[in-house]
DOTORFI-361565 format. One record per residue (C-alpha): residue number from 1; residue in three letters; x, y, z. Coordinates in nm, 3 decimals. Example, Ala and Ser with C-alpha at 12.3 -4.5 7.8 and 13.67 -1.06 7.14 Angstrom:
<recs>
<rec nr="1" rest="ALA" X="1.230" Y="-0.450" Z="0.780"/>
<rec nr="2" rest="SER" X="1.367" Y="-0.106" Z="0.714"/>
</recs>
This chain:
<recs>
<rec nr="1" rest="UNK" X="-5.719" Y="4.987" Z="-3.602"/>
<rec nr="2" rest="UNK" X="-5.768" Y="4.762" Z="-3.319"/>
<rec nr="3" rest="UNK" X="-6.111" Y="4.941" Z="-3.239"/>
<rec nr="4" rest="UNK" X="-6.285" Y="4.761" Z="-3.549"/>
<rec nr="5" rest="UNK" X="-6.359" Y="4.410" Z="-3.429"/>
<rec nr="6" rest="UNK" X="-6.540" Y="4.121" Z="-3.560"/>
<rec nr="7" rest="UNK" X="-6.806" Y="3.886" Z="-3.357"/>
<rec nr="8" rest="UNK" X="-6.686" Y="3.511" Z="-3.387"/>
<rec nr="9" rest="UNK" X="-7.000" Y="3.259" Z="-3.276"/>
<rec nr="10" rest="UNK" X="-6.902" Y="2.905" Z="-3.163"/>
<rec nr="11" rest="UNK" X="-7.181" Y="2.681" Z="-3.164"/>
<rec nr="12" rest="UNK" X="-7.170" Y="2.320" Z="-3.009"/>
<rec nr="13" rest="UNK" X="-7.235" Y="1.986" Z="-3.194"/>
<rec nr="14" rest="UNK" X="-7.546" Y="1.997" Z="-3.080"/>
<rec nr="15" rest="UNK" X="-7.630" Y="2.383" Z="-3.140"/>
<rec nr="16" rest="UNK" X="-7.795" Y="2.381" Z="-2.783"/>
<rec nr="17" rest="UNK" X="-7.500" Y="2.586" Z="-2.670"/>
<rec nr="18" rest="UNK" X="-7.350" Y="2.930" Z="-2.840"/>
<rec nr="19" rest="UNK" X="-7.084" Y="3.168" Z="-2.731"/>
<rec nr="20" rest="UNK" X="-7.031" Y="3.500" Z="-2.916"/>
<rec nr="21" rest="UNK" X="-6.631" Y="3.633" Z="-2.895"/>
<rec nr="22" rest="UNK" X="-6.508" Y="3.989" Z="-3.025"/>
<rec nr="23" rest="UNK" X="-6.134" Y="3.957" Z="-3.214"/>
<rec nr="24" rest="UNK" X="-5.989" Y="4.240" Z="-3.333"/>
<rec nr="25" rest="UNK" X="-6.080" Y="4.223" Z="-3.740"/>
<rec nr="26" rest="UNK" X="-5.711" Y="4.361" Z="-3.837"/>
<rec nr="27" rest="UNK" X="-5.603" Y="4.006" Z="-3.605"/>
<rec nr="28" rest="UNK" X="-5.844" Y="3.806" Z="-3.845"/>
<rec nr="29" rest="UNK" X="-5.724" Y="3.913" Z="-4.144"/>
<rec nr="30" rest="UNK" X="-5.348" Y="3.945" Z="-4.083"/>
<rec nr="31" rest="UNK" X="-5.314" Y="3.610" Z="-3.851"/>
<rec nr="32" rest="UNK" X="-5.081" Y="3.485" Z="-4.053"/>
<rec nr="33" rest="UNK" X="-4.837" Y="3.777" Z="-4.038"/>
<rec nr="34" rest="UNK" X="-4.891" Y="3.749" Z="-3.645"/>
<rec nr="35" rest="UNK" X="-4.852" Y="3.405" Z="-3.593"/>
<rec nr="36" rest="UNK" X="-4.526" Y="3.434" Z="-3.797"/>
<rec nr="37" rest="UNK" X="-4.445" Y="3.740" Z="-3.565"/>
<rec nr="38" rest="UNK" X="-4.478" Y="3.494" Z="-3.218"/>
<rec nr="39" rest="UNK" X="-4.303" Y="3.199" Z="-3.397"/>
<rec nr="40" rest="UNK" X="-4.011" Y="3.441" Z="-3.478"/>
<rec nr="41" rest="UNK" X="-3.989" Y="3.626" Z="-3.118"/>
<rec nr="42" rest="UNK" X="-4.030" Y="3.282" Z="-2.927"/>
<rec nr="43" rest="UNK" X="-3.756" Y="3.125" Z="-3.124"/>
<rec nr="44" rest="UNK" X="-3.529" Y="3.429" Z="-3.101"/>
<rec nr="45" rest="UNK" X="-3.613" Y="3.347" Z="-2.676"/>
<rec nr="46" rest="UNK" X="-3.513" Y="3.018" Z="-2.723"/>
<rec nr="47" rest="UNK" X="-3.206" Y="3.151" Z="-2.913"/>
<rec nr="48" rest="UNK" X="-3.114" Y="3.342" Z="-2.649"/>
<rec nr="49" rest="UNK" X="-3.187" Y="3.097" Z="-2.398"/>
<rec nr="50" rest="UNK" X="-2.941" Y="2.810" Z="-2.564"/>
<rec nr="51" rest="UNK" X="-2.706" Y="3.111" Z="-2.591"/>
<rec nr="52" rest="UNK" X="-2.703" Y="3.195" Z="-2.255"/>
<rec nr="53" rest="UNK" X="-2.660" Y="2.823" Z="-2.101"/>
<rec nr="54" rest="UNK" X="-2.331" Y="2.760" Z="-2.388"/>
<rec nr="55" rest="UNK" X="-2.169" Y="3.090" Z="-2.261"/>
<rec nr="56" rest="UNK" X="-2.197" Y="2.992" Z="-1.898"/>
<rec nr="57" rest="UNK" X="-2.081" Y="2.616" Z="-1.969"/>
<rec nr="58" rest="UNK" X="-1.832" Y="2.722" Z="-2.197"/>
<rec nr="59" rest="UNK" X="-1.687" Y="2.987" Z="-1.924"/>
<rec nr="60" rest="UNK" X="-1.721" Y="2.671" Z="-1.647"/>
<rec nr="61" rest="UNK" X="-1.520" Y="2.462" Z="-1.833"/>
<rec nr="62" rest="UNK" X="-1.298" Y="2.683" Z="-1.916"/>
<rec nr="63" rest="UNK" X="-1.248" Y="2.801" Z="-1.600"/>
<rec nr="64" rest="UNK" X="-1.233" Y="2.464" Z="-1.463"/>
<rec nr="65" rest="UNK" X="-0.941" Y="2.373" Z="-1.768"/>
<rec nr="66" rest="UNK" X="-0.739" Y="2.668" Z="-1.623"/>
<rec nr="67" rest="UNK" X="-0.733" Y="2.575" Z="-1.255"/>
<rec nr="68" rest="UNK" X="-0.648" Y="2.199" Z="-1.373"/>
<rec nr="69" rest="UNK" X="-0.347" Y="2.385" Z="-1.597"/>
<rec nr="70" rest="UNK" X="-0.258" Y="2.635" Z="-1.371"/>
<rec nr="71" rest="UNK" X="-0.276" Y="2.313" Z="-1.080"/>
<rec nr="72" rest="UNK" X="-0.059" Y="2.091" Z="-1.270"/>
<rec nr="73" rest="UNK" X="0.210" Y="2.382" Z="-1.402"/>
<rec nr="74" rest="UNK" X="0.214" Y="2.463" Z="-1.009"/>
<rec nr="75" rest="UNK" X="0.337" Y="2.034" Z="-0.953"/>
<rec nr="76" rest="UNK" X="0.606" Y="2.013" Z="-1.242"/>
<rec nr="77" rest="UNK" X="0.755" Y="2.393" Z="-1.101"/>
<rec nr="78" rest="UNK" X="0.738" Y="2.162" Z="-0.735"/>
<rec nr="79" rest="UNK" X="0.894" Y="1.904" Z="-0.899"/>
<rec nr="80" rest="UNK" X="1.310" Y="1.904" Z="-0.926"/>
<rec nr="81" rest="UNK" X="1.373" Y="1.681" Z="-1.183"/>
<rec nr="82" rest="UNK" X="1.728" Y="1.602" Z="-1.124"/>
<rec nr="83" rest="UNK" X="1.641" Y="1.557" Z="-0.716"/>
<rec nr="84" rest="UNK" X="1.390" Y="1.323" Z="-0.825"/>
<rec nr="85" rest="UNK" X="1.627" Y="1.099" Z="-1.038"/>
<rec nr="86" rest="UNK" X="1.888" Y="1.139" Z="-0.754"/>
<rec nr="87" rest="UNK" X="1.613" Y="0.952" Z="-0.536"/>
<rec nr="88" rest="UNK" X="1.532" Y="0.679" Z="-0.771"/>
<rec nr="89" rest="UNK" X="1.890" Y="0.591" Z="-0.850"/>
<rec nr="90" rest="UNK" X="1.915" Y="0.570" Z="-0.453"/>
<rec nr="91" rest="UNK" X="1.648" Y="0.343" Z="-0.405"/>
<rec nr="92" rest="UNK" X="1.800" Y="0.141" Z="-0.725"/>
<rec nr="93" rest="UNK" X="2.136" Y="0.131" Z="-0.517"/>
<rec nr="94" rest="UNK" X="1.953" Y="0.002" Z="-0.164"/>
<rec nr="95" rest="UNK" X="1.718" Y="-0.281" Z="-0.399"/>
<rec nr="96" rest="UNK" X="2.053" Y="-0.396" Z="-0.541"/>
<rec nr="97" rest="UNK" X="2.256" Y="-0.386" Z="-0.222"/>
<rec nr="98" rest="UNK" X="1.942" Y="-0.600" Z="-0.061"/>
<rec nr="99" rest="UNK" X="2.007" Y="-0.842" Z="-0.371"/>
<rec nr="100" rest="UNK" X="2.383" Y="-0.892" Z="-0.284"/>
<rec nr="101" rest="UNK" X="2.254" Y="-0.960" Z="0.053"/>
<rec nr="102" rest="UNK" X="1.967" Y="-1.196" Z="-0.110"/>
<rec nr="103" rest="UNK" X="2.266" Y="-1.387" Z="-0.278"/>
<rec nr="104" rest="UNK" X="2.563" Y="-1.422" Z="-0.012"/>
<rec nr="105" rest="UNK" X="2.300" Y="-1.637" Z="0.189"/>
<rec nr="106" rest="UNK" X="2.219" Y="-1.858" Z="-0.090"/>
<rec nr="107" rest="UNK" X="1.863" Y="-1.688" Z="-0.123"/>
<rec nr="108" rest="UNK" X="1.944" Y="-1.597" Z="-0.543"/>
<rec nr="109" rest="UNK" X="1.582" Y="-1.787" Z="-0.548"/>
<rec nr="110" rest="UNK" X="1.404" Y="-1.556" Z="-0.345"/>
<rec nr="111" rest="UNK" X="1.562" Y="-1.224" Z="-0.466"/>
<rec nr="112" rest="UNK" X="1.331" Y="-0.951" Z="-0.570"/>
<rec nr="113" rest="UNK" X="1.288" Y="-0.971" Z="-0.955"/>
<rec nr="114" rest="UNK" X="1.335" Y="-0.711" Z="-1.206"/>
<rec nr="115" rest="UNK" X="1.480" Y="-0.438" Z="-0.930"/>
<rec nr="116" rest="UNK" X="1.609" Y="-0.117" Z="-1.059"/>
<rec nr="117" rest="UNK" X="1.438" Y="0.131" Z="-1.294"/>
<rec nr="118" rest="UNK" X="1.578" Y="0.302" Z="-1.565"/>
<rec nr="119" rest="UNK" X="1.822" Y="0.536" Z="-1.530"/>
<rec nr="120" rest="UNK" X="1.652" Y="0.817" Z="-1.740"/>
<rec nr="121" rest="UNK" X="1.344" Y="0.889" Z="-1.728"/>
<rec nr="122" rest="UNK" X="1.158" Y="1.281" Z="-1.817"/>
<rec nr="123" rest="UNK" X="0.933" Y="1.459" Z="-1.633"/>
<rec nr="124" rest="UNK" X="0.614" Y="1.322" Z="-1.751"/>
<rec nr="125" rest="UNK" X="0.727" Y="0.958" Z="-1.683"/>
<rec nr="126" rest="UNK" X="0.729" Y="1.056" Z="-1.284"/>
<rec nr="127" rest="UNK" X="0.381" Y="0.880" Z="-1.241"/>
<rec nr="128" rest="UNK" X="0.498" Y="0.580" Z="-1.379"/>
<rec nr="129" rest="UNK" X="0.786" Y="0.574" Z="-1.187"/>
<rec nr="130" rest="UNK" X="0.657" Y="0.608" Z="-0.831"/>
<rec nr="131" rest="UNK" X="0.402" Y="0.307" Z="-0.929"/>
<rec nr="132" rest="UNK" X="0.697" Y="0.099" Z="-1.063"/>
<rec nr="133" rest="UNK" X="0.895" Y="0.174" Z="-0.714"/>
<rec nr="134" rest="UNK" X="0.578" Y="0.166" Z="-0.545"/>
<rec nr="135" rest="UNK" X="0.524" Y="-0.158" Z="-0.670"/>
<rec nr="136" rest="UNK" X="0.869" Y="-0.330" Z="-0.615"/>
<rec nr="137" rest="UNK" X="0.869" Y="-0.158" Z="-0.247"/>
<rec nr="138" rest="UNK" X="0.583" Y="-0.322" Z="-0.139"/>
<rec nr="139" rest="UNK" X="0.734" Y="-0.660" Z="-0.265"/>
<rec nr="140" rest="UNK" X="1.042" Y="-0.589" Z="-0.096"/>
<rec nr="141" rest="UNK" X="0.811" Y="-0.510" Z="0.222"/>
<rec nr="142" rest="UNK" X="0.637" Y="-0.843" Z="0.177"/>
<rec nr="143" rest="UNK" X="0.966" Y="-1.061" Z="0.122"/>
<rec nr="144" rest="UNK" X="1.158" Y="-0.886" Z="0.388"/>
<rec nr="145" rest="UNK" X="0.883" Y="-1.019" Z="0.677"/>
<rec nr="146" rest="UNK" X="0.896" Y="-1.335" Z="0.558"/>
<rec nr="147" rest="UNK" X="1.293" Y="-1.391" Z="0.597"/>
<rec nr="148" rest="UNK" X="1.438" Y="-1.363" Z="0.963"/>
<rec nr="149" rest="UNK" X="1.618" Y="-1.024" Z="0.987"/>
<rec nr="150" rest="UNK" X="1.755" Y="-0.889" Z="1.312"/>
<rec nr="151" rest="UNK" X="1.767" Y="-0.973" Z="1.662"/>
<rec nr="152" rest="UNK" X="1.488" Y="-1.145" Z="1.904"/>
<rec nr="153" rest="UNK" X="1.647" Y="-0.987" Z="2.205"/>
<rec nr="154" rest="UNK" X="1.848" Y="-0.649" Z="2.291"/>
<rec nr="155" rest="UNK" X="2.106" Y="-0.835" Z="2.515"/>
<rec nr="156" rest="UNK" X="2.459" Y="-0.871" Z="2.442"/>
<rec nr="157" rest="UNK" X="2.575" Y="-1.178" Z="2.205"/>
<rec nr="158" rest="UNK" X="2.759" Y="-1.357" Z="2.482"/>
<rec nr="159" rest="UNK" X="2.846" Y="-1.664" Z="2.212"/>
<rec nr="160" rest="UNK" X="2.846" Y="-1.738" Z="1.880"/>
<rec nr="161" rest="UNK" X="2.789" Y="-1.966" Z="1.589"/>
<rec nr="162" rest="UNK" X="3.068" Y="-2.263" Z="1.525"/>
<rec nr="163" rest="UNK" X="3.236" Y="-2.426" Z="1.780"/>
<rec nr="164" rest="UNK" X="3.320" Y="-2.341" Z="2.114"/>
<rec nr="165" rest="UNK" X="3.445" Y="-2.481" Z="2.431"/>
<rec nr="166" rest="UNK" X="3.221" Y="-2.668" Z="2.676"/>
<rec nr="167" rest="UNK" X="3.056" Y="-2.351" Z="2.917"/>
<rec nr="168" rest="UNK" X="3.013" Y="-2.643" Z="3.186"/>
<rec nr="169" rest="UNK" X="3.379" Y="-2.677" Z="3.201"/>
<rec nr="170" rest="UNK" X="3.600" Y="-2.896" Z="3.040"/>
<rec nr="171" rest="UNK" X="3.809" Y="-2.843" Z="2.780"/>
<rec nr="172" rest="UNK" X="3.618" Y="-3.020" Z="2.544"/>
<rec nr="173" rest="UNK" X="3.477" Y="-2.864" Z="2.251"/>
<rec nr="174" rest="UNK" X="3.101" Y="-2.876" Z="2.119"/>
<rec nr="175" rest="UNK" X="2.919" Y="-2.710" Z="1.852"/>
<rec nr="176" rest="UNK" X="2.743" Y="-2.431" Z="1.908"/>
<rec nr="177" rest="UNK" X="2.423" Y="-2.447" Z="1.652"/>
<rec nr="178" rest="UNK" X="2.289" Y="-2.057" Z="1.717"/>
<rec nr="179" rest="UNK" X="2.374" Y="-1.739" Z="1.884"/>
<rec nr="180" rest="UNK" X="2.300" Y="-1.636" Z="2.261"/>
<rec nr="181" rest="UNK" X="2.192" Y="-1.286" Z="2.416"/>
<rec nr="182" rest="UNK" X="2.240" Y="-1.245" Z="2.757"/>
<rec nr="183" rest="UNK" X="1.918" Y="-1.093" Z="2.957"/>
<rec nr="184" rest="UNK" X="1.715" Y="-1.096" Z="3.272"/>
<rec nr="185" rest="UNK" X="1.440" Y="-1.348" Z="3.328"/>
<rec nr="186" rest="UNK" X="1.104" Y="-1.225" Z="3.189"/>
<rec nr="187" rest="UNK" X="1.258" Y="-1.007" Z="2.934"/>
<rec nr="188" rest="UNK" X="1.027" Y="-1.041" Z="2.602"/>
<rec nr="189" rest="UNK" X="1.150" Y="-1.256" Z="2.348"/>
<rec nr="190" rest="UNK" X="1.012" Y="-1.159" Z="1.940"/>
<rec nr="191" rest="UNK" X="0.965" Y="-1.340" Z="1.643"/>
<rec nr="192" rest="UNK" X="1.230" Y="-1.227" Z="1.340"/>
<rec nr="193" rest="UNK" X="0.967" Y="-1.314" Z="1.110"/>
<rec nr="194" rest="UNK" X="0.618" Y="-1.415" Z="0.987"/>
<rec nr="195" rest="UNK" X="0.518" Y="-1.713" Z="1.005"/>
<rec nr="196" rest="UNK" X="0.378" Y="-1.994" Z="1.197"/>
<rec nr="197" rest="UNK" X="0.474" Y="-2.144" Z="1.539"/>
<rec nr="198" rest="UNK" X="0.533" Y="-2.554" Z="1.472"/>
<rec nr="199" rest="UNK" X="0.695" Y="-2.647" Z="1.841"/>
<rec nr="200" rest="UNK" X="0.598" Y="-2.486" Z="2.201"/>
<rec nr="201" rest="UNK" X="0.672" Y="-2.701" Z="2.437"/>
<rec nr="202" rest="UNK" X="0.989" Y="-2.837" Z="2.654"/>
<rec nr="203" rest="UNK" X="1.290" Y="-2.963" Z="2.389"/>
<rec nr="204" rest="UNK" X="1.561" Y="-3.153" Z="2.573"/>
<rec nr="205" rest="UNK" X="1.847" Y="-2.887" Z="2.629"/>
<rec nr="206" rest="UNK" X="1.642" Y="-2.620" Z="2.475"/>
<rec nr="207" rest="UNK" X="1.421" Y="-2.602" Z="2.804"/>
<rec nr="208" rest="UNK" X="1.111" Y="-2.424" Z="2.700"/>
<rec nr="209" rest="UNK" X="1.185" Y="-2.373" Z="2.333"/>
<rec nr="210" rest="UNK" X="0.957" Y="-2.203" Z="2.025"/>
<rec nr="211" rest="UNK" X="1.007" Y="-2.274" Z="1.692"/>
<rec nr="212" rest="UNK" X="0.841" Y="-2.111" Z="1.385"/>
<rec nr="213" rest="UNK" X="0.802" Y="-2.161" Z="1.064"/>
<rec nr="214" rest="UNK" X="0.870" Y="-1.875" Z="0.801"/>
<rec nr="215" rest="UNK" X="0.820" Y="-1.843" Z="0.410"/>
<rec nr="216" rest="UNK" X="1.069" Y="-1.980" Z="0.164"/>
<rec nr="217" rest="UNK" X="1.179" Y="-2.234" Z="0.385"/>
<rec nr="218" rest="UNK" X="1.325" Y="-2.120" Z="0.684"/>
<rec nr="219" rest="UNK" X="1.281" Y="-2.188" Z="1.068"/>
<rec nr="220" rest="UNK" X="1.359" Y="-1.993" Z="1.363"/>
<rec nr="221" rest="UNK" X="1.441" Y="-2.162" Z="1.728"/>
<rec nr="222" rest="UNK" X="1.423" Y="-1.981" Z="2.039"/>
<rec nr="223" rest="UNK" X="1.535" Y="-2.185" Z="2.355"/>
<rec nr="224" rest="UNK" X="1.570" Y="-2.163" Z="2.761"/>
<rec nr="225" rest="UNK" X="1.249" Y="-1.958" Z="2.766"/>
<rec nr="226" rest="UNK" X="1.089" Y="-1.877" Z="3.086"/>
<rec nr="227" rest="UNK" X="0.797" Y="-1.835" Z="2.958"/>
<rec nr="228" rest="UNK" X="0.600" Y="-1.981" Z="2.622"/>
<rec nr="229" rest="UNK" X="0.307" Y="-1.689" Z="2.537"/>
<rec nr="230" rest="UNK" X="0.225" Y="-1.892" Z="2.187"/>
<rec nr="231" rest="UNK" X="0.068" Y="-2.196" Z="2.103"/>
<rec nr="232" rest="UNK" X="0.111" Y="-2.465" Z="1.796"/>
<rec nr="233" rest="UNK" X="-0.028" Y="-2.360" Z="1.488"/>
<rec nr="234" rest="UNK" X="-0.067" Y="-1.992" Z="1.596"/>
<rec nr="235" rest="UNK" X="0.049" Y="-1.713" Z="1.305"/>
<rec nr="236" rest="UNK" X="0.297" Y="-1.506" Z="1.429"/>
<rec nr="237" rest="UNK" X="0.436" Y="-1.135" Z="1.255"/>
<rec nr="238" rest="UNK" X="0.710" Y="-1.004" Z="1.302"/>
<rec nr="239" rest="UNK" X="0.827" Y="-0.825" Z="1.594"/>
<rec nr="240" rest="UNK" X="0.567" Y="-1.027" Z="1.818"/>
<rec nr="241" rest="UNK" X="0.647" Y="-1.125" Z="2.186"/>
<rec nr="242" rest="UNK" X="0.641" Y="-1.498" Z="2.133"/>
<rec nr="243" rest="UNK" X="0.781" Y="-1.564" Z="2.466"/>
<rec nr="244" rest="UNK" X="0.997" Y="-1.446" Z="2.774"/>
<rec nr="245" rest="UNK" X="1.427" Y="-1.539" Z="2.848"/>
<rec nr="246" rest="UNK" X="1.480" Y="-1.782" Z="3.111"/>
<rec nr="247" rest="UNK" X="1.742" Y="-2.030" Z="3.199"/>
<rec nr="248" rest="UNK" X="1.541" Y="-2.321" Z="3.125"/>
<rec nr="249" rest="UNK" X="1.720" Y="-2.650" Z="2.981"/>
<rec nr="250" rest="UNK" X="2.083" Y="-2.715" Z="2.949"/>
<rec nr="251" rest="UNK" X="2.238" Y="-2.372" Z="3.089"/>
<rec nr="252" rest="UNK" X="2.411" Y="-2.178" Z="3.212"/>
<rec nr="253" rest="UNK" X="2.307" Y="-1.820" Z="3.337"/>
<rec nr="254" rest="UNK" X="1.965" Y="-1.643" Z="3.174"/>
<rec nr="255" rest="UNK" X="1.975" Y="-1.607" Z="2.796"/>
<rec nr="256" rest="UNK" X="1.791" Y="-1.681" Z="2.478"/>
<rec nr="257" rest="UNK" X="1.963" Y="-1.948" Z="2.241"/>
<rec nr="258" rest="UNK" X="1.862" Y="-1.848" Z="1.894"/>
<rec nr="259" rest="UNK" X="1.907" Y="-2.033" Z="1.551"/>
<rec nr="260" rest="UNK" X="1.834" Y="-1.972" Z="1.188"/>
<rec nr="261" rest="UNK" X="1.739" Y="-2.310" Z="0.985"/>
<rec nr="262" rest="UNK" X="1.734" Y="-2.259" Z="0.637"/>
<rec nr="263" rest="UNK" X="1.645" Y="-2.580" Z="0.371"/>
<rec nr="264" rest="UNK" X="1.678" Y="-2.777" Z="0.699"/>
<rec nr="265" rest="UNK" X="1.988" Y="-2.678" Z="0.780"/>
<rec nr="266" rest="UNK" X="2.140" Y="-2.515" Z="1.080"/>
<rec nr="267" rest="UNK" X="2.307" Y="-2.145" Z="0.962"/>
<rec nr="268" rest="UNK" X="2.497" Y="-1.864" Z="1.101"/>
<rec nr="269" rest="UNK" X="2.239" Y="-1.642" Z="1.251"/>
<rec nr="270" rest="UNK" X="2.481" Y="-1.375" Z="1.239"/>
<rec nr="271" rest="UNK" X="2.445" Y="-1.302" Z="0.863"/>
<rec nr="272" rest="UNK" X="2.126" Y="-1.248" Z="0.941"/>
<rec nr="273" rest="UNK" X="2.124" Y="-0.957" Z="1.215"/>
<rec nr="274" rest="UNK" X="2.193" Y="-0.690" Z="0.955"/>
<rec nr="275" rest="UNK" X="2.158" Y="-0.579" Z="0.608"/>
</recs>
């Protein structure tokens, strides 16, 4: 049927120009019926097409869902529920224990706020609870570097806090403002906490002395230094050589005189050396 064909003559505005084309006569008088035809089979492409891209999203996803599902199932089966509580309630017990601490030194005002987390909590609270520790941790972590914990030296205590009897000889008695460590000359000397150094210099009796300034309104003296290795006005953290023991000043032997001022006054250093 295709065989028969019809001659189709296009002719320009002009008529100058003229081009003769052969179509198929059953195409002429059916066009409609084709054109249909193409519409239908290029939509049913396009079908296919959108069909084709959902299925392969839909599987991604859906694959994608799983491994999130199958991840997460994976973390609460990792997750012992009562071990976790167990380790909550202990860090509850050692943020309390650093309150009572806090409080026999008169430092009620500085005690972390709000310490302890509920005693319950289910599974799906675990996020919530590692930020709330998290959270309190790393204020304990700031408060604790800013109050002057521990020891400045590794030497024996060789004499206390209070009153004693004159080391010169004498049985007088004096008072005895700090604590001493016994050492060798040039052993480091470190700050207890952060802050910032106020005094380097020589201080009567002290010798070559170092005193800094902490947070919440504490100082820290460290006397008969050998050595000074900070200056006035320099930060300090914790832990940092701020010096070196000597026998510089008013002694007796090589040591480090240490003292704890708190709201300017002079206190035991010894409640101080340990949780």
């Amino acid at each position: 049927m295709l065989k028969h064909k019809t001659s189709v003559l296009f002719v320009d505005n002009t008529g100058s120009e003229k081009k003769t084309i052969l179509i198929p006569t059953l195409i002429l008088l059916k066009w409609k019926r084709y054109l249909l035809m193409i519409v239908a089979i290029f939509s049913l492409l396009i079908g296919l097409l959108g069909f084709s891209i959902y299925s392969q999203t839909r599987n991604y996803y859906h694959s994608a869902y799983n491994e999130k599902l199958l991840h997460s199932k994976q973390i609460i089966r990792a997750i012992d529920l009562d071990k976790a509580k167990k380790s909550f309630q202990s860090i509850n017990q050692s943020m309390k224990r650093i309150n009572t601490f806090m409080e026999k030194r008169g430092l009620s005002d500085f005690k972390l706020k709000n310490a302890g987390g509920p005693e319950e909590f289910e599974m799906m609270q675990v996020n919530e609870m590692y930020e709330f520790y998290a959270e309190h941790i790393l204020e304990m972590e700031n408060f604790i570097e800013n109050i002057p914990l521990g020891v400045p030296h590794d030497g024996e205590k060789t004499s206390g806090f209070g009153y004693r009897y004159n080391p010169f000889g004498g049985m007088n008695v004096e008072s005895h403002a700090g604590i001493d460590f016994r050492g060798n000359v040039g052993e480091p000397v470190k700050s207890t906490a952060r802050g910032k150094v106020i005094f380097a210099g020589e201080k009567g009796g002290y010798g070559n002395c170092v005193i800094i300034k902490h947070a919440n309104n504490f100082e820290t003296l460290y006397g008969h230094l050998s050595e000074i290795s900070v200056k006035e006005n320099q930060s300090v953290e914790v832990g940092e050589a701020i010096g070196k023991l000597g026998n510089t000043g008013r002694s007796t032997g090589p040591h480090l005189h240490y003292e704890i001022i708190y709201n300017g006054d002079k206190v035991n250093p010894e409640d101080y050396l340990n949780l």
